[in-house]
N, C-alpha and C positions, 0 to 999 in steps of 0.2 A: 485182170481176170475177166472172160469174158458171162456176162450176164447167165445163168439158164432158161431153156427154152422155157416160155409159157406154158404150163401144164405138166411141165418136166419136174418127178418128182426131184426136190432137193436134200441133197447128201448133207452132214456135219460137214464142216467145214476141219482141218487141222489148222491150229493156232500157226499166227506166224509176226515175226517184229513188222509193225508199220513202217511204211517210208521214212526212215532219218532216224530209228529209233537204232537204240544201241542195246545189243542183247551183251549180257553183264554178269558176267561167274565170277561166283564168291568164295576164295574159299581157302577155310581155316589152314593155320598153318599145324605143323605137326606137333607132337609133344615136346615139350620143351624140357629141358632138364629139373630133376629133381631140386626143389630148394631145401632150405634148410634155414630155424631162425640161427642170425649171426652169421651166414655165410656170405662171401665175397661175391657180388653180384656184378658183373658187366651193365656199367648205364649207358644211353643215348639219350641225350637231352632232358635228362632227368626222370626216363624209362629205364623198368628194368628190362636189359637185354641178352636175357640166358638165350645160348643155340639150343639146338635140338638134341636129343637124346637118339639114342639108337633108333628108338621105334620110331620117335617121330622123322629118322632120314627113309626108313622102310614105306611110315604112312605117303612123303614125297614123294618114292618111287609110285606108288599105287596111287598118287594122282595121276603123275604124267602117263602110266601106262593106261590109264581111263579115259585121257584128253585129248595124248597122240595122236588120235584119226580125228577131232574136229578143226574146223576151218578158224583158228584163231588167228587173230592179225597184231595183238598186241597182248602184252607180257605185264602186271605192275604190282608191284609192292608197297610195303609200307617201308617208314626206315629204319625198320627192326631187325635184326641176324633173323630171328626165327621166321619171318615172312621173306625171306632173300634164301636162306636156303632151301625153304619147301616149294619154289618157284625154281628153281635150278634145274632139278631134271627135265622139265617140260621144257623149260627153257634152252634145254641143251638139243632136245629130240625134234623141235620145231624149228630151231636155229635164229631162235627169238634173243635181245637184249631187254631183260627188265627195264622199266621204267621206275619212278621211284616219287610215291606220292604221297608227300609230309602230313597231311590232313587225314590220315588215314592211318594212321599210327594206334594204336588200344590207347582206352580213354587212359586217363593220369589217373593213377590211384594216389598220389599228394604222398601222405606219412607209410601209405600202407604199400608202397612200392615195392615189388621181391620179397612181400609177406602175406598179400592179398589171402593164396589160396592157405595159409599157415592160419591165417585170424580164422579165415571160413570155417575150416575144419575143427577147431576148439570153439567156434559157436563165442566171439566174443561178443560182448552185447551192442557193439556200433556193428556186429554184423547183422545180428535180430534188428538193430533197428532198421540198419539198411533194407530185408526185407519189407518192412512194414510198410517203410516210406518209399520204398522201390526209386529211390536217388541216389545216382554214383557220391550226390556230391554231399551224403551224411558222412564222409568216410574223410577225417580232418586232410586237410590241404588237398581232395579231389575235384577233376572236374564235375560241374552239375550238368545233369540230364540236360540240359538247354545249351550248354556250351558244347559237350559233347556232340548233342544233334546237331548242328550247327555246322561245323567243320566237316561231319562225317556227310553230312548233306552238299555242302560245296566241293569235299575230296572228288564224291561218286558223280557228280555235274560236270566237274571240270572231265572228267574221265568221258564219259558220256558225248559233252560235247565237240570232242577230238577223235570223234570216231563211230560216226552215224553210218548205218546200215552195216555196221562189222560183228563182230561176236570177239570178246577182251574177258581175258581171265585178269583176275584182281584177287591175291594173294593177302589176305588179311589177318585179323584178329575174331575172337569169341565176341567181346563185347563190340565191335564194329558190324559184325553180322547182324546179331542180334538191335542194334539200333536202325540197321539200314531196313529191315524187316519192318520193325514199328512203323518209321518213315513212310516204309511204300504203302499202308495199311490203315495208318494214323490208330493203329493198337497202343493200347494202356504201357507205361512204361514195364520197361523188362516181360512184354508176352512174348517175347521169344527168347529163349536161353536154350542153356546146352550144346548149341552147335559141334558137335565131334570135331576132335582134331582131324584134319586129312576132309573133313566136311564138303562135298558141295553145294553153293547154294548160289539159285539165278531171279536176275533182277532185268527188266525189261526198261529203259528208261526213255521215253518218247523226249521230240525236240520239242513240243512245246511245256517240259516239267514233269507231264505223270511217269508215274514209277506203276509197274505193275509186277507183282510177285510170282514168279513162276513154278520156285522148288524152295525147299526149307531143308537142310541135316539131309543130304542124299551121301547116303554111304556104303550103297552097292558094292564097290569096289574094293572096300576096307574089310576084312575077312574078320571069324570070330574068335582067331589064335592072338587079334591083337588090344586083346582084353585087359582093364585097367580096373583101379579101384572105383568105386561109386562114393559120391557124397552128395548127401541130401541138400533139397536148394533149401532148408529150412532146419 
């Protein structure tokens, strides 16, 4: 870009990726099917792995109908059904193959696998404590905030460094968003939650390591017919 003249007043500039940086969409997968305690749950590697529910194959549609006109060059998942199918239509409309990126999987919830959001809801008391302690890893047999980060750090690198000056959607989880945020911020555990199903969220990741935050929960595209219950993070 060429200098401005001397004297020449200067304009803001519009934000743009650096040389070799990898611009990095995030983003949730859609709702998953309702659980239930004692119901039979599809695992992957010792993840619960329910598909999606109606809404959440609609929230997929109203990705890819949001993405369709950007310049994506690559596709990637985790190795979960729920992030393979809300990657599908986009992947269908841009004539993209997923890619499939183990390290990027939702953390391990250990005993509370395919009961996660059942404990949250009755307020059990490893779930208060969880708040308190803001550690996935109060939650018996889960991963810690440190293992967790960790992986999710090397997933989005390896991603990153296979694909400098492109723009890659990345197909994930709630709790992976929300740590890749911390990461890029070095915020306090869990300041970022809630990410919407169907959520976009973009991460900048330069070649030599910075991560820089671009959007958090952008859910423009997700209308307000596809309304869910609320539970409080507390």
């Amino acid at each position: 870009m060429a200098a401005d003249a001397p004297n020449e007043p200067v304009r803001q500039y519009r934000f743009a990726p650096p040389p070799g940086a990898c611009d990095m969409l995030l983003i949730r997968h859609g709702e998953s099917m309702p659980l239930a305690e004692g119901q039979d749950i599809p695992m992957v590697d010792g993840h619960a792995d329910p598909p999606l529910d109606p809404q959440g194959h609609e929230e997929a549609r109203r990705v890819a109908d949001r993405l369709a006109g950007e310049e994506i060059t690559a596709i990637y998942t985790s190795t979960l059904t729920r992030t393979q199918q809300t990657a599908a239509p986009l992947a269908a409309k841009l004539g993209l193959t997923p890619a499939v990126e183990a390290d990027l999987r939702e953390v391990h919830l250990g005993e509370w696998e395919g009961i996660y959001r059942i404990r949250m809801r009755e307020q059990h008391p490893i779930a208060k404590r969880f708040w308190e302690e803001r550690d996935w890893g109060v939650i018996p047999g889960a991963e810690t905030n440190e293992q967790f980060g960790t992986r999710v750090r090397r997933g989005l690198q390896r991603i990153a460094a296979a694909h400098p000056d492109e723009r890659v959607a990345v197909f994930v989880h709630g709790g992976v968003i929300g740590m890749a945020m911390q990461l890029a911020v070095e915020a306090r555990s869990l300041a970022f939650v809630g990410a919407e199903n169907g959520s976009i969220n973009h991460l900048v990741i330069l070649d030599d390591g910075t991560w820089i935050l671009r959007r958090f929960n952008d859910t423009g595209h997700l209308a307000t017919d596809l309304d869910k219950p609320v539970q409080p993070l507390t």
